[in-house]
Structures are given as structure tokens and as C-alpha cells.
N, C-alpha and C positions, 0 to 999 in steps of 0.2 A: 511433547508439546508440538501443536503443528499452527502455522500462520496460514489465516485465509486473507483470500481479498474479494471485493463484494463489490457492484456500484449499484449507488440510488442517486439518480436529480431527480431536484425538487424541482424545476425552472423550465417550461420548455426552451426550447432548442440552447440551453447550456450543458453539453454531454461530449463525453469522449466516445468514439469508435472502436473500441475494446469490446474483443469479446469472451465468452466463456471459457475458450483456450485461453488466452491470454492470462485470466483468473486465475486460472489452474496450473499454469506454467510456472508464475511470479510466487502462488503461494506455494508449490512443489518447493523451487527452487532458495528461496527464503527459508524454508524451513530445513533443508539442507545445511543452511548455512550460518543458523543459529541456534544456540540451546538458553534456558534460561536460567539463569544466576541465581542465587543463594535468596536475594531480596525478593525475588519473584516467587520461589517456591515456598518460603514463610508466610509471603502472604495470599497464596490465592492455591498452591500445592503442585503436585509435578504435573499432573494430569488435564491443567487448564489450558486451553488454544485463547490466542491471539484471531482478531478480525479486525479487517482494517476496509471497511466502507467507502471507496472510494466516491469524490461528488464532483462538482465546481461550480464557482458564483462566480457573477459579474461586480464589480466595483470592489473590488479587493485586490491589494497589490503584492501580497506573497498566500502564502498555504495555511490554511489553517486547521487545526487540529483539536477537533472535540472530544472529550468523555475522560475516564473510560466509563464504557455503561459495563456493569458485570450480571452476567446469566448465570446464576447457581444451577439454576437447574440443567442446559448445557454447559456447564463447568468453560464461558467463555467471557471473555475481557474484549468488550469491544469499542473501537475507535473510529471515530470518520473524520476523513481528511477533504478539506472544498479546497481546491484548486484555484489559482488566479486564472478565469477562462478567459477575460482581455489580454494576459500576461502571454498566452502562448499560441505560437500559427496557428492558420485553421489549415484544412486538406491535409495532406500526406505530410507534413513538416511537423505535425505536434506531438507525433510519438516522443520521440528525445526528450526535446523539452517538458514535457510533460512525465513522464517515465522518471527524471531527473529530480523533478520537485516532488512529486510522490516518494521515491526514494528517502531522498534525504527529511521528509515529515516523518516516513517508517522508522528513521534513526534516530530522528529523537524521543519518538514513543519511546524505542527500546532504552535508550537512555534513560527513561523517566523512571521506568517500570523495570529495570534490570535483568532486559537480557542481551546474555556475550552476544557478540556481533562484530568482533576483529575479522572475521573471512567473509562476511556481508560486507563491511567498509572494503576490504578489501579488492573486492570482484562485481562492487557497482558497476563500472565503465563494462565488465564485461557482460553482465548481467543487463543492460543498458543497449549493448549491440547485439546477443541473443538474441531477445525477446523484441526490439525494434528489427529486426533483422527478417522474422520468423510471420511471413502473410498471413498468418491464419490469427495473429492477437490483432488483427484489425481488422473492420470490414469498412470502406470507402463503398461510396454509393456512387 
């Protein structure tokens, strides 16, 4: 199983700075550090990937978290999470916070949908200053 991460806004100017490293960093590193559980491989089988949509709207005061939509045909279970975009800085200050609420929406998918994730909880904060850490998951104009 591997975890991606995707973004689509729908809204102009409501988006994050993130870019395709960034994607690829989070979902490397996510799937490093999770497998999936017993419930998850009864119901969709070992070979299904996770995708997680990243977005965000205005006028919403935490994270919110749709689907799952399932693609049989790419054997994937996908989710999109809209971000509180009033809720967090704008410029160089909203990686964190932002990185942060994404996170912890990621953890309760896997909650939902049962996959282990004891060394994901575990290595948020580190996983948090990585990847905020690392200029190329952002580009500021």
C-alpha cells in the first residue's frame, strides 16, 4: 500500500504553496510509516493505495474531510481534506500550521479506515520540521 497526496482548489486565490516535492516527500514518507490493518485489507485488499486530496475553503473553522471515493479500477480509496484557509497565516508562516491540520485529518482517515499508524503519530512533530524545514515543499512568490 502506498499513500499519495494530491491538491485541487476549487476557489480562486484559496491555495497553499506546496509543491510537487512536497507531494512526494509527505507521501514517501507516510507510507514509510504506515501499513494497513486487518479491516482495511478485508475490505478493499493489500494492494489498494490511499490518496488524500488536499484543498481549503473560506468560512470553515477546522478541516474537513470527504469521501472515501473508491477507484476499482486503480485499486484506490480516495479522500479530500479542505483546510480552514481563514484559520491559518498567509506568507511563509502557514506551512506549520497548516502541515499540522492536514496531519492530524490524515489520522483520523486512518482511524476510520484501519491503518496502523503508531510510528506516523509518533514522528508528526518530526515529520512537521522536515518537510517545513525543506525549500523546495514550497514556493513563495
Amino acid at each position: 500500500m502506498n499513500i499519495y497526496f494530491g491538491q485541487i482548489y476549487i476557489t480562486p486565490g484559496v491555495s497553499f504553496p506546496w509543491t510537487i516535492h512536497f507531494q512526494r516527500l509527505l507521501g514517501e514518507t507516510v507510507t514509510s510509516l504506515v501499513r494497513p490493518g486487518p479491516r482495511f485489507i478485508a475490505q478493499y485488499g493489500e494492494n489498494w493505495n490511499l490518496m488524500f486530496r488536499i484543498s481549503a475553503k473560506r468560512g470553515i473553522l477546522s478541516s474537513e474531510i470527504r469521501g472515501p471515493s473508491k477507484f476499482r479500477k486503480d485499486l484506490r480509496v480516495e479522500y479530500s481534506i479542505f483546510l480552514p484557509f481563514d484559520q491559518i497565516p498567509t506568507g511563509s508562516d502557514f506551512a506549520k500550521p497548516a502541515l499540522r491540520l492536514l496531519l492530524n485529518s490524515v489520522q483520523k482517515v486512518f482511524l476510520e479506515v484501519d491503518i496502523e499508524h503508531m510510528n506516523f503519530n509518533a514522528a508528526h512533530e518530526q515529520l512537521v520540521a522536515e518537510v517545513c524545514g525543506d525549500p523546495t515543499s514550497f514556493e513563495l512568490s
